[in-house]
C-alpha positions in Angstrom: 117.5 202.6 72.7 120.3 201.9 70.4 123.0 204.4 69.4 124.6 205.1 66.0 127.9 204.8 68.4 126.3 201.2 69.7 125.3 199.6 66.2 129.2 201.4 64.9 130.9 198.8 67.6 129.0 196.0 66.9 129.4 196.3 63.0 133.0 197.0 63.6 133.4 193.7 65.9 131.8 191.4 63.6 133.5 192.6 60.7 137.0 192.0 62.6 135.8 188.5 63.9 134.5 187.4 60.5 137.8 188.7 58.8 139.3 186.0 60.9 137.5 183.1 59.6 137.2 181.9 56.5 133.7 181.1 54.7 131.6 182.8 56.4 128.6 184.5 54.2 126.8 187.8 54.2 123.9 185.9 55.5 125.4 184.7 58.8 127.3 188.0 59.5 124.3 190.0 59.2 122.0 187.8 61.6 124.9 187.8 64.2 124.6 191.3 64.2 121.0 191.6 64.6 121.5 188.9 67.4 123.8 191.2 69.3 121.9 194.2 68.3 118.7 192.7 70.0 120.4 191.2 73.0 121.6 194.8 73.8 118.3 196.3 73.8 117.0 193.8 75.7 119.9 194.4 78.3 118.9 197.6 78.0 115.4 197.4 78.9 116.6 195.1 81.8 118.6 197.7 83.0 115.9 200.4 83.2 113.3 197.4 84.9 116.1 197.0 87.4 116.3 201.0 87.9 112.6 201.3 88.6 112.5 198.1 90.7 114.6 199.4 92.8 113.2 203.1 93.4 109.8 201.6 93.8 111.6 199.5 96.7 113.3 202.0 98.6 110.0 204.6 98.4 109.0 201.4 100.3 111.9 201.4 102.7 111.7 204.6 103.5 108.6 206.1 103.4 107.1 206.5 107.1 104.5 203.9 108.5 101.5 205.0 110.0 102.8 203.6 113.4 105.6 206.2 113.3 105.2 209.0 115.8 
């Protein structure tokens, strides 16, 4: 998911970074931020992969084997 704080800091970043250069158009700013937009959801989703990868491994880990007494 992407917050209203999230999309806030990345608008905010871009405009400071393109208020830097000079001849930059609307056109490139605004796919730069849909690029960073997209790459933090798909951090995100990694994240929450990565979270269930590891509960499903340590239900593994520690669940008792049938050998256990």
């Amino acid at each position: 998911m992407t917050s209203r704080r999230l999309i806030r800091i990345k608008v905010l970043q871009l405009l400071y970074a393109y208020s830097k250069k000079e001849g930059v158009s609307q056109a490139e700013t605004e796919r730069d931020l849909l690029k960073s937009i997209e790459k933090s959801t798909d951090l995100y989703y990694q994240i929450l992969l990565l979270l269930t990868e590891l509960r499903h491994n340590c239900l593994l880990y520690t669940s008792p084997s049938p050998r256990d007494p």
